[in-house]
SEKOL-473959 format. One record per residue (C-alpha): x, y, z. Coordinates in steps of 0.25 Angstrom, whole numbers, plus 5000, padded with zeros to 4 digits. Last residue first. Layout:
XYZ ...
This chain:
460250755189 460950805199 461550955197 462951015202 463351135208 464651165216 464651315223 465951375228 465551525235 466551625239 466051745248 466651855250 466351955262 467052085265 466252175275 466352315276 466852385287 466152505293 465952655287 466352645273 467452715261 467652635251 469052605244 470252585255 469252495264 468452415251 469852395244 470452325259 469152235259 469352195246 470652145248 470352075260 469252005254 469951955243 471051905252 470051825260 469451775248 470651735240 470851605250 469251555248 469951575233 469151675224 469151635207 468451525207 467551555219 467051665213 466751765224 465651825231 465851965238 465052015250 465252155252 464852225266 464552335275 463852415262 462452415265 462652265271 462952225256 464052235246 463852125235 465052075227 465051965215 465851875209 467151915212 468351835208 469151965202 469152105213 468452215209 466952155212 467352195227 467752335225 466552375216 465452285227 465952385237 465852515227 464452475225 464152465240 464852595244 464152665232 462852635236 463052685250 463552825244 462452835236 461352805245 461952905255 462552855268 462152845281 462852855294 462852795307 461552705306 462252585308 463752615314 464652625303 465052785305 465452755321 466052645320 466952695309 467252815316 467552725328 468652645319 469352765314 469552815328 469852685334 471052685323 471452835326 471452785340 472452665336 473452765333 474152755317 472752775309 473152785295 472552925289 471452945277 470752805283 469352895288 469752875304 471052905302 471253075304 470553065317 471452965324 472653065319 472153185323 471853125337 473253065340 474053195334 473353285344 472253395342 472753525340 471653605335 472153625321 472653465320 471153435324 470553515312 471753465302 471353325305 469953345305 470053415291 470853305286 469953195291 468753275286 469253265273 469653415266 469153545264 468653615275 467153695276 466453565275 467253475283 467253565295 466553465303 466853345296 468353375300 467953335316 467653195311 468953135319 468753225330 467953145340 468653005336 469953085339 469553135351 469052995356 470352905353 471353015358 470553005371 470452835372 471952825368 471952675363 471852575374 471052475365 469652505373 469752635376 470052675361 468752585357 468052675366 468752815362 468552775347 466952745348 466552885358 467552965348 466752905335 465352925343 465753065345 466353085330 464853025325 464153105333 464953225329 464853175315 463253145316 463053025304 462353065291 463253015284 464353115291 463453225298 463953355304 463053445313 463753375326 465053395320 464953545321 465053515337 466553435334 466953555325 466653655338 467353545348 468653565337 468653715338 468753725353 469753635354 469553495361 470253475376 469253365381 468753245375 467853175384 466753115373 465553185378 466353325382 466953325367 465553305360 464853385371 465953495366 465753485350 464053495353 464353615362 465053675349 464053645339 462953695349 463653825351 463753835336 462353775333 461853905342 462553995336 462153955321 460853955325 460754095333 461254135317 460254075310 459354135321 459654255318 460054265301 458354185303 457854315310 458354415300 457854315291 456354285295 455754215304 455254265318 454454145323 455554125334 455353965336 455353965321 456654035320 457453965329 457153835323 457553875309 458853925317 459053805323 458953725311 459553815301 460853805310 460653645312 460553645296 461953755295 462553645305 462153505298 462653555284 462153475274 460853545274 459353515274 458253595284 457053525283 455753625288 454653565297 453253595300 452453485289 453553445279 453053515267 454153575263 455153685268 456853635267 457753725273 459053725266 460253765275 461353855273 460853925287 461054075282 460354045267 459453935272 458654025282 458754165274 458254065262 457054025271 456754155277 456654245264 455854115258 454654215250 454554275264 454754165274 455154015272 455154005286 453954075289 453253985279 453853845286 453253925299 451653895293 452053745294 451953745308 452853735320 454053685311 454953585313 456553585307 456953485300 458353455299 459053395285 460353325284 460253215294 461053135305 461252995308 461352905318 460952945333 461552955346 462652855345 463052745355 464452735359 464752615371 464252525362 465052565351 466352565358 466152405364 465552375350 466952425344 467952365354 467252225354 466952225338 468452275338 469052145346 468352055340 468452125326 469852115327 469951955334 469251915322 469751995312 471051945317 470751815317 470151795303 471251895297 472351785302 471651665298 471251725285 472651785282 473251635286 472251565276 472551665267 474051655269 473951495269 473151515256 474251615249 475451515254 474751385248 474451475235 475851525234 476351375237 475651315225 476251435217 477551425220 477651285218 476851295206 478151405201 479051295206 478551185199 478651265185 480051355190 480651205191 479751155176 478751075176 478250965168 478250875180 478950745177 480150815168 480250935178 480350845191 481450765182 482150885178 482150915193 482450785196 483750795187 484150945192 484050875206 484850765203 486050855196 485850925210 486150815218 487450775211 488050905211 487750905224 488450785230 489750825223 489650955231 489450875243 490450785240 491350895238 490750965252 491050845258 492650825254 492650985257 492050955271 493150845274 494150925271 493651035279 493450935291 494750885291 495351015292 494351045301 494850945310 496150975310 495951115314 495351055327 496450975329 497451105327 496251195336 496251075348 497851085349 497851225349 496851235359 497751145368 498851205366 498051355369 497651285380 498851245387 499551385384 498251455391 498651365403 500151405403 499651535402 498851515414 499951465421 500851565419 499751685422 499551595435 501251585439 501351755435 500251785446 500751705456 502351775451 501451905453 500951865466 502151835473 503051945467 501752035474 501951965487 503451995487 503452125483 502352145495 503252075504 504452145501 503652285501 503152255514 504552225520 505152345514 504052415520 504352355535 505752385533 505652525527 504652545541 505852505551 506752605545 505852705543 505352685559 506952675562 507052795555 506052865562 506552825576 507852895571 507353025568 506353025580 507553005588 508453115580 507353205581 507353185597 508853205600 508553335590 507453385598 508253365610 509453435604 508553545601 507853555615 509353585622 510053665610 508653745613 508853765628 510353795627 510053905617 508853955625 509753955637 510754045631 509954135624 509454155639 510554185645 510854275633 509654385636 509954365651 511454415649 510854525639 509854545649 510754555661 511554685658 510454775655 509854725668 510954755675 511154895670 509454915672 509754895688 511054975689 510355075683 509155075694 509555165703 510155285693 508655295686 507955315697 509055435702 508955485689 507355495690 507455565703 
């Protein structure tokens, strides 16, 4: 069955094998003649926009040769503008350069003229001198003849008259100058000064080198002395202090320079009589229970100080050294005290010229702070103080005020001025300080030494307890112009040679007296 399927459809697969080859080139055949068709189109087309191109190209080259003709022409235009203003402005230079020309060739004429005519003048001139000279020698001959005085002669009384003309004017000036400025200084610092120290008032004046102690009765001056003076000498030997027993009715002087060792005795001597028990185990006790206690109070004493003035931020140490200031005396003067009132003096005047008020107060704390190591250090006060703050970092500002207010430094800040200015102050007030008999007597005789050195002196008297030194003069040989710069100098000797709480008062005195008798 499957041959007899297969005969059936051969003639059907013979004539499709036949017709696809002729299908196959039918169709080749179509294609061709289908694309010969659309490339001939496309070229028709190609051509077309070829040649509207060109045309476009064409027309476009026109038009920018066009552009390009007129723009050539435009610039040929302005550059031929441009060349007829550069010719004319030239043309215009040429002009005034002739005409410069011109004015410099009459102009050179005229010096010419001129230059001969100076030489003609300066001959004349010339000629004119040599005459005038040989007259001035001849009246100078003559001046000499009729005066008797030779050129350097005149000249040299010339010279002098002039000398003391310019020297009066100058003292008249220096006076003048001095008078106003005193005035207006002392103004202005009596105003500063009693506006400070009214607003400072001290607790007391002086201090003292003895203490007395009071007794209940007499009978306890034996029980101090003790057992053939055991107690006594156990007393002075651990206090260093000499306790002096006499017939004083119930009291006992204890003397020493030494304000803390006599304070120590003090309390102790106190201690002991309030106890009964005396004797020297108990004494070694209460000598030492003294000590403490001074301690605690010299250190509570060194902060009330601080706290009172408002300076904050002080070491340790330095408020100790400010408390053992309050067992130290200078002339009898409290040196605490006298460092408060000096801080309390310099801070006001400070406020009141704008000067730093805080740098102003520290230092005037601080600037006796060496006086309380001063017996155990060699050296000035100043120097030790110096050292003391420089050790416990205190700034630059405060150790320099402090380091002036003696003269061993040249203040360079107006607070170490105010500094030295409110120790003075505050060591000159009445009553401050006291000075022994010896000392006082030396001041005035050394006063009335420096004066009687200088010639023209008659006699010289220092009075007000050493405030002043009055000088009289001899008229004949001491100008009312000579005094003031007398005055000046003796004043300068007195500050770089004595040493003085205050100011001391200059005063000369020239007297012209004319006697004559009727008869």
């Amino acid at each position: 069955m499957v041959s007899i399927a297969i005969n059936d459809y051969w003639p059907l697969v013979l004539s499709i094998v036949i017709s696809t080859p002729a299908g196959i080139g039918i169709g080749y055949i179509l294609r061709k003649m289908s694309a010969e068709k659309t490339i001939g189109s496309a070229e028709q087309k190609a051509n077309a926009i070829i040649s509207e191109a060109n045309k476009d190209a064409d027309t476009k080259k026109k038009e920018t040769l066009l552009e390009a003709k007129e723009e050539v022409h435009k610039l040929r235009t302005e550059v031929e503008k441009e060349n007829r203003d550069r010719r004319n402005e030239l043309q215009r230079l040429e002009r005034r350069l002739l005409q410069k020309e011109e004015i410099l060739d009459r102009k050179s004429d005229n010096l010419e003229k001129k230059d001969d005519h100076l030489n003609k003048s300066l001959k004349e001139l010339s000629s004119k001198e040599k005459t005038i000279e040989n007259l001035y020698q001849k009246q100078i001959e003559e001046l000499e003849r009729i005066s008797g005085l030779t050129t350097e002669e005149a000249k040299q009384i010339l010279l002098s008259d002039l000398e003391k003309e310019v020297k009066h004017d100058s003292v008249v000036m220096i006076r003048d100058i001095v008078g106003k400025a005193k005035e207006e200084a002392n103004k202005t610092a009596t105003e500063i000064i009693a506006y400070a120290v009214q607003k400072c008032a001290a607790d007391y004046v002086a201090e003292s080198t003895v203490s007395v102690v009071s007794l209940p009765n007499d009978e306890m001056k034996g029980r101090i002395i003790g057992r053939e003076g055991r107690n006594i000498r156990a007393l002075e030997t651990l206090t260093g202090v000499d306790l002096i027993i006499d017939d004083t009715p119930e009291a006992v002087i204890l003397s020493s320079f030494d304000p803390i060792r006599r304070e120590v005795a003090r309390v102790a001597l106190e201690k002991l009589i309030i106890d009964g028990r005396i004797h020297p185990a108990r004494i070694e006790e209460m000598v030492e229970k003294a000590r403490k206690e001074i301690n605690n109070h010299i250190k509570e004493e060194g902060e009330r100080a601080t706290f009172d003035l408002g300076i904050h931020n002080l070491h340790p140490e330095l408020v100790k050294l400010l408390g053992r200031l309050k067992y130290r005396t200078s002339y009898g003067q409290n040196v605490l005290q006298h460092s408060i009132e000096v801080s309390y003096l310099a801070g006001l005047m400070a406020a009141e010229l704008g000067a730093d008020v805080k740098i102003a107060k520290r230092a005037g704390l601080l600037h006796d702070i060496g006086k309380a190591v001063d017996h155990e250090v060699e050296g000035t006060h100043v120097e030790i103080g110096m050292n003391l703050l420089k050790r416990y970092r205190e700034s630059k500002e405060v150790v320099h005020a402090m380091s002036t207010h003696h003269g061993d430094y040249d203040p360079q800040t107006i607070e170490a001025v105010l500094v030295t200015a409110a120790d003075a102050i505050s060591a000159a007030r009445p009553g401050a300080r006291r000075e022994t008999l010896e000392t006082y007597i030396n001041r005035l005789e050394k006063l009335e030494e420096i004066a009687n050195a200088y010639d023209g002196i008659e006699k010289a008297f220092a009075i007000q307890a050493g405030r002043e030194i009055r000088i009289m003069v001899k008229p004949e040989d001491i100008t009312d112009d000579n005094m003031v710069l007398l005055a000046r100098e003796i004043s300068k000797k007195i500050e770089n040679s004595l040493e003085y709480p205050g100011q001391i008062k200059v005063n000369i005195i020239r007297e012209t007296r004319a006697i004559d008798y009727a008869k």
